[in-house]
Structure formats: structure tokens, C-alpha cells
N, C-alpha and C positions, 0 to 999 in steps of 0.2 A: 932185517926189517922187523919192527914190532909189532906183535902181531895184534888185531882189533882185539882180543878178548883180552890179552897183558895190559892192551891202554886202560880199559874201563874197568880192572883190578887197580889198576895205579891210581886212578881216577878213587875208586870207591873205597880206596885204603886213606887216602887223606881224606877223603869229607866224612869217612867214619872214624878218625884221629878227631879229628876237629869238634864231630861234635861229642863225641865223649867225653873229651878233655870240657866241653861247655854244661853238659850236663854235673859234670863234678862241682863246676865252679857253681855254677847256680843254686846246684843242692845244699852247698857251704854259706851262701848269701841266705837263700831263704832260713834255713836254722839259726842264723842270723840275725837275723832282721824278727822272724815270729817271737825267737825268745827274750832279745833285749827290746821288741816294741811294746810288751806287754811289760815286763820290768819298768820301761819306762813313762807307761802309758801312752804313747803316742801312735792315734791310728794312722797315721801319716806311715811309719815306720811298719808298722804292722801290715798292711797295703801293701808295702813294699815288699815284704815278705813273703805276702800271699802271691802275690804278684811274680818273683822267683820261682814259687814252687809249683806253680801251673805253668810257669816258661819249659822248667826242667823235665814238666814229663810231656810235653808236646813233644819239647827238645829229645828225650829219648822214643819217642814213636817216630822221629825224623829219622833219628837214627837206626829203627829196624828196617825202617824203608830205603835208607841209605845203602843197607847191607843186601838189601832184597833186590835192587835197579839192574848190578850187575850180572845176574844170575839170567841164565837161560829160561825159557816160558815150558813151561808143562804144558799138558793138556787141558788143564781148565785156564791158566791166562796162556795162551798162546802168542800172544804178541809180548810178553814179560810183564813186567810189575813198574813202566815207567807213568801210569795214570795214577799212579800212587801220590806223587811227590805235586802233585796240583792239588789233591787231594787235603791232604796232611797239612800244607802250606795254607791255605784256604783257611781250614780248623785255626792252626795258631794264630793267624791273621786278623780271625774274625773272634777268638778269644782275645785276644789283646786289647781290640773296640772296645770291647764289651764290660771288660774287668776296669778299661779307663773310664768308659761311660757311668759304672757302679759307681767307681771312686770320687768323680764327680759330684754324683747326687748324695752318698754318703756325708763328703763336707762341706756342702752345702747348707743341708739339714742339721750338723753341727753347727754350724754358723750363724742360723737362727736361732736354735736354741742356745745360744750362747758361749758358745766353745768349752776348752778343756786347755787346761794346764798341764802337760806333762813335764818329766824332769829333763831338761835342756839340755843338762851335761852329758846324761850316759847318752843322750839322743846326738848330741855333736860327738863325740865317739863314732857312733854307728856310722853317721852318715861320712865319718873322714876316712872312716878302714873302706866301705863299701864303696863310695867314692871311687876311690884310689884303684880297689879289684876289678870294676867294672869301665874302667877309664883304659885299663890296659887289658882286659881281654877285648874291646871293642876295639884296639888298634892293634891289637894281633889280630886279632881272626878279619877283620878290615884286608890284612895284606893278604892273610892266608886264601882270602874268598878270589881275590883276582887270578890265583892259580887255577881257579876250576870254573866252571857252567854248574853252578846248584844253586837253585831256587831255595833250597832247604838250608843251604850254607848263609845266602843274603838273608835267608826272614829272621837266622840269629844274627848274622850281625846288629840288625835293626835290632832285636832288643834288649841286645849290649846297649844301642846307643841309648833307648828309653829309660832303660836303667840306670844307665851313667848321669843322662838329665836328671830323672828324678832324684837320685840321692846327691850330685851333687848341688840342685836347689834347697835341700833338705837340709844340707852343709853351710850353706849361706844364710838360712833363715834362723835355724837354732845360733848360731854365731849371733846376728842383728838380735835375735830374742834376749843371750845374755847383757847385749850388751845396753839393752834399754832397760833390764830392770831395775827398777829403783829411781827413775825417772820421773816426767810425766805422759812418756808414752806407754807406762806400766799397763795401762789399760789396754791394750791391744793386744797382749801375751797370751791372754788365750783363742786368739783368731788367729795367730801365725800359722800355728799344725793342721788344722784344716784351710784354714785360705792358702798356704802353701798347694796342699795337696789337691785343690780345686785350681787355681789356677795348670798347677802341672797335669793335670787329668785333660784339661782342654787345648793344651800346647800337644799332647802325645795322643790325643785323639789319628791326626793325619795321618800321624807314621807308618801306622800298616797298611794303610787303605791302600797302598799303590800295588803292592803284592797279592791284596785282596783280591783288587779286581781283574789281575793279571790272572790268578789261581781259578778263579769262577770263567772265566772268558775261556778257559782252558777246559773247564770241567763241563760246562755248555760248548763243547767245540765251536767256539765263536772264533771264526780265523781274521785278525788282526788282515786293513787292506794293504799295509806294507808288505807284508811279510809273503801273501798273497801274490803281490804285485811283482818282489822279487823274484820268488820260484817261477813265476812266466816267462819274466825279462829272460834267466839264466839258461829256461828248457828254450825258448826259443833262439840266441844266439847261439845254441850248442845245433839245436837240430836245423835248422835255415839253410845253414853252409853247404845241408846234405844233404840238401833238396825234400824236407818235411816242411811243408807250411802251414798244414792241418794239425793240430793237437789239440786236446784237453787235461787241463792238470787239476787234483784233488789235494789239498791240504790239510792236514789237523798235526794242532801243535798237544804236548800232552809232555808236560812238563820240561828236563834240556832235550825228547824227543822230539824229532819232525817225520812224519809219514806222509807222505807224498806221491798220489798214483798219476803218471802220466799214460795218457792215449791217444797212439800216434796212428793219424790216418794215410794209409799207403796205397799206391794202385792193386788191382786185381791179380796182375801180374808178379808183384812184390817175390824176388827172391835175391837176398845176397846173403854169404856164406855167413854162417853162426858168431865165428869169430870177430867178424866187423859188426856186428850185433851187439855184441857182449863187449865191445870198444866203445861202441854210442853208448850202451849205458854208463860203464864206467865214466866219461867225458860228464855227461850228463850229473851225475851224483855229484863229481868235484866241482860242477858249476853250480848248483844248487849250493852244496857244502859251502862255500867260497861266498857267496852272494847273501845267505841266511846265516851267516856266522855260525856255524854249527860244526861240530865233530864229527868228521864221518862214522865213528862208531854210534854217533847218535841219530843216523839218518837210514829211517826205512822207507827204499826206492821200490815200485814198480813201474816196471817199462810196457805197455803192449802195444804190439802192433795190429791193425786190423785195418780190412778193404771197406769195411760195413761202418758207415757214418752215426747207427744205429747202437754199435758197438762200443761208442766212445761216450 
């Protein structure tokens, strides 16, 4: 049998593969993107760029906290390092808003002042290599995230896919750019790179926000009524059978954690041996585990029992 602390090595060995391996890539994109957006003058590209190198180092503060989940609590975090990963998750989240909200207003304000001409060729280059990079790390690490519960693994996926949009919009429109000039929709060439990049600032606006608000709801221990709902359902058809009909259960979710205090009311009389004790809770966790989708290495149970209604 294997044992809880092997799963959550095994666990913490791929989602710190995975995102090292994203930090790498990212790091290669943003040097990318800053050096040939300014070669080529395009802020659009340059965005892009900046845009990578602030992924990359979320992307590796995910990744110390990745390495930090599995490790036992000391004495100043005693419950471990899992309030981390709402944390962190939150931060990229609400960077990502924020960097697409700038980008927004930046070409925008290009737009009335008249735009900018960059060189279109080295610009459709960039966008077909980066394109290409960020189209298939979003479909690897897509498959790879279904192997694991990290919060920290989906908010990179998400911004493989942002970046896959943005640069392959970037790929479409320098493509239309060359191929109208010389025309008479010549006139429009320099409103492509920022209306490009205005339009895509408000298409990638949503995409964090669902992680956002999952990561804050977490961080405000705000327990979701589902999930709530579930852990009663499971504590009470586990304990019913056994003649408890009195309990209280406590929830907080705090990243792929669930901590969970249940308080089971019993007569005054209350004694049956330890081991049929230590059976209802076990029963108990796999009902909870089972119900909440969750790993039981990611599930911290308390059981009490008490006569005193006061108590619960």
C-alpha cells in the first residue's frame, strides 16, 4: 500500500516538473518577444513580452510553493504551507487582470493618437514561432493538469491559452497588414498593432477571473454552499446508521486542502471501545473524501465526541 506521504511526493514531483518545464518556456518567449518587439517596433509584441516575463516569475513563486505543499508543518505553520497555493494563485490571477486592463488603455490611447507602423515581417515571424510554442505547451500541460488537483497547475494552463490567443491574433493581423498594403485600405496599417492589441486585452480580460474569485473566496475562508452541503450529506449518512443524529460540521477550503471539524453529540453514558471509534472516523474521511472529490492526503479530519451540546 502506498503510503500518504509517497502520494503527495508523487503528486509534488509532477506539478514541480511541469511548472519548471513552463517557467523555461515562458522565460524563452518573453526574451523573445521584448527583443524582436522593440526591433520591430510593435507594442503589441512588446505587451506580449512583458506580459511572459511577469507570467514566468509568478510562474516560479508557484513553483516554490509547489515544492513547499508537500512538506510537513513546523512550528510556526503547523497545519503546512497549503494557504499558500490560494495565495499565489490570487496574485497571478489578479496580475494577469491588471497587465490586460494596462494593455487595453495603452492602445487605445495609441489609437487616438494616431497609431504606429511597425515592421510587419519580423512582427509575423514572431507571432508564427510563438504562436506555434505556446499552442502546444497549452495542450501539453492541458493533459498533464488532469493528472493532478493544482490550482497552481490550471492558472498556468490559463495562461498558455492567453498567450496562444494573443499571439496567434497577432499572426492573423500582421498576415491582413501585409497583405493590404499598397491598396486602398493602406490607411488602416497603422491601427492594426494597437487595435489588435485592444481588442485582445478585452477578449483576455475574463479568463482569470474564475480562479480569481475561487483564490479570494479561499483566502476569505468563504466556504462555497455546495461543498458545505456535501460534507453534511456524507458526515450524516456515515454517522445515522450509528445511531448519531446530533452533529456539527466546520469547513474551510484552503487551496486542493479541505479541513473539516465534525461534532458529534452523544449521551452521558457514551462508551464504546476506541477501536470502533477510530472505524467511524476512518468511514467518515472516505465519505467526506468521496463526496468532495478530494485526496484523502488532502483532507484534514477532526472527529469529537461530546455529551455537552455546548460543546459542539
Amino acid at each position: 500500500m502506498v503510503s500518504v506521504g509517497r502520494v503527495m511526493r508523487l503528486r509534488s514531483g509532477l506539478e514541480v516538473r511541469l511548472l519548471r518545464t513552463s517557467v523555461l518556456a515562458t522565460l524563452g518567449i518573453a526574451a523573445i518577444g521584448v527583443g524582436l518587439g522593440l526591433l520591430a517596433g510593435s507594442t503589441a509584441i512588446v505587451f506580449d513580452g512583458f506580459f511572459s516575463g511577469l507570467d514566468a516569475a509568478i510562474t516560479w513563486l508557484s513553483l516554490v510553493v509547489a515544492r513547499l505543499i508537500p512538506r510537513e508543518g513546523n512550528r510556526r505553520f503547523q497545519f503546512g504551507f497549503w494557504h499558500l497555493e490560494p495565495l499565489v494563485t490570487g496574485l497571478k490571477a489578479t496580475t494577469l487582470i491588471a497587465l490586460a486592463g494596462y494593455a487595453f488603455v495603452t492602445s487605445v490611447t495609441a489609437i487616438f493618437q494616431g497609431g504606429y507602423l511597425p515592421d510587419f515581417g519580423l512582427a509575423l515571424v514572431y507571432a508564427a514561432l510563438v504562436a506555434a510554442i505556446c499552442l502546444s505547451m497549452w495542450v501539453w500541460m492541458r493533459r498533464q493538469a488532469e493528472r493532478i488537483d493544482s490550482g497552481l497547475v490550471r492558472l498556468d494552463v490559463t495562461a498558455w491559452l492567453m498567450s496562444a490567443v494573443i499571439t496567434s491574433a497577432l499572426l492573423l493581423a500582421f498576415a491582413v497588414a501585409l497583405l493590404i498594403r499598397g491598396t486602398r485600405a493602406a490607411w488602416l496599417l497603422p491601427y492594426v498593432d494597437p487595435g489588435v492589441l485592444a481588442l485582445l486585452s478585452l477578449l483576455l480580460l475574463p479568463l482569470p477571473f474564475r480562479e480569481a474569485r475561487t483564490a479570494f473566496l479561499e483566502i476569505f475562508e468563504v466556504v462555497p454552499r455546495a461543498l458545505d452541503a456535501a460534507v453534511r450529506q456524507a458526515v450524516a449518512a456515515t454517522l445515522v446508521p450509528h445511531g448519531f443524529g446530533a452533529f456539527e460540521t466546520y469547513v474551510q477550503k484552503s487551496g486542493r486542502a479541505l479541513f473539516v471539524e465534525v461534532a458529534v453529540l452523544t449521551s452521558p453514558d457514551f462508551a464504546r471501545p476506541m477501536r470502533e471509534v477510530d472505524a467511524l472516523r476512518t468511514q467518515v474521511a472516505e465519505a467526506i473524501a468521496e463526496a468532495c472529490d478530494v485526496e484523502r492526503p488532502d483532507l484534514w479530519l477532526t472527529v469529537t465526541f461530546t455529551a455537552d451540546p455546548a460543546q459542539m
